[in-house]
C-alpha positions as CSV (number, residue, x, y, z in Angstrom):
1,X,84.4,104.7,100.1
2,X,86.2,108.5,100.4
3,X,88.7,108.0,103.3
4,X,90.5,111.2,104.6
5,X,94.3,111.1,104.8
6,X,96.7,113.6,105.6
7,X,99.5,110.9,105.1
8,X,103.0,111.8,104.2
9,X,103.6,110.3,100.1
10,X,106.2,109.7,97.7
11,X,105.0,111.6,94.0
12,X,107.3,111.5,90.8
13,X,106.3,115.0,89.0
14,X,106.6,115.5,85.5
15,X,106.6,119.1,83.3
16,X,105.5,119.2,79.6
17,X,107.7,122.0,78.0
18,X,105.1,121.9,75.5
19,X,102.2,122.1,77.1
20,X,104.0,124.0,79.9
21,X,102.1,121.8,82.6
22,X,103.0,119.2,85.5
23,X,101.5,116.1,85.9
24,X,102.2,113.3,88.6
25,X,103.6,110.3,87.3
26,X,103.2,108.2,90.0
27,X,102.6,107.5,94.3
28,X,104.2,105.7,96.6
29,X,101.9,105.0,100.0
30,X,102.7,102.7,102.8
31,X,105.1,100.7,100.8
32,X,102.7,100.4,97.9
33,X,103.2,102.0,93.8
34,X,100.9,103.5,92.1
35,X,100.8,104.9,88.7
36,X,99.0,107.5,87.6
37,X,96.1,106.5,84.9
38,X,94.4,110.4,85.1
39,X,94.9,113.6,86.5
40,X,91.3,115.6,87.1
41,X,91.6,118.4,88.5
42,X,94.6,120.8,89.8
43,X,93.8,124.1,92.1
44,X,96.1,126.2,93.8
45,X,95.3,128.0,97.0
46,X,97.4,129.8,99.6
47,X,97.4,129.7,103.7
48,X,99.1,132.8,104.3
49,X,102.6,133.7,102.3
50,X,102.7,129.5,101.6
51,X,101.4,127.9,97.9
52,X,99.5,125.0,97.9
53,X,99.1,123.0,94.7
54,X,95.9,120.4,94.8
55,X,95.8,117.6,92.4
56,X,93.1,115.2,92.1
57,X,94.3,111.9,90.2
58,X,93.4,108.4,89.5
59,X,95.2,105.2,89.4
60,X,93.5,102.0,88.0
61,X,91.9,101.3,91.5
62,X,91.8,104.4,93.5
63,X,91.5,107.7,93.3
64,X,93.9,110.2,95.4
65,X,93.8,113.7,96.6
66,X,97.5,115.1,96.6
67,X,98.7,118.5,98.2
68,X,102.2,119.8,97.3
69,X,103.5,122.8,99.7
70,X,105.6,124.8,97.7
71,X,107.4,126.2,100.8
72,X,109.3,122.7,101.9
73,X,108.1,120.9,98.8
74,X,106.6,118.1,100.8
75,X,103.4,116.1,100.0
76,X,100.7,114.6,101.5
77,X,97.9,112.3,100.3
78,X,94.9,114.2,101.8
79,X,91.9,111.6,100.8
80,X,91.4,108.2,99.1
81,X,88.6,106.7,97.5
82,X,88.4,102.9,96.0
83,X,85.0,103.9,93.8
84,X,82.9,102.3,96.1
85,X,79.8,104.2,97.8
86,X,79.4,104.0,101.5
């Protein structure tokens, strides 16, 4: 079932020099870890003069929507899914 968010989250962020490309490693939400199996797809969109990077990633179990704001460099978990239709 998709659930939306907009929850406050702990990401680990990782660049490939080679590849020249970031990837999150792994999430932290209410008190739980986990890692990061996939990353889909990653858009960027702005809300005035602010950045927003959008990651759509996968752990075993769940899939996560992720928003960084490059201004205070703060994310947030904007919508969950566990696979299941509702």
């Amino acid at each position: 079932m998709v659930e939306k968010i907009s929850s406050p989250v702990s990401v680990s962020l990782s660049f490939d020099s080679k590849k020249r490309k970031v990837y999150p490693k792994w999430i932290i939400w209410n008190n739980r870890f986990y890692p990061i199996v996939k990353v889909g797809l990653h858009h960027t969109f702005r809300q005035g003069r602010t950045l927003f990077h959008v990651f759509s990633v996968a752990s075993k179990s769940m899939f996560f929507r992720l928003v960084l704001n490059t201004e205070n460099l703060h994310w947030r978990l904007e919508e969950t899914s566990d696979g299941e239709l509702s």
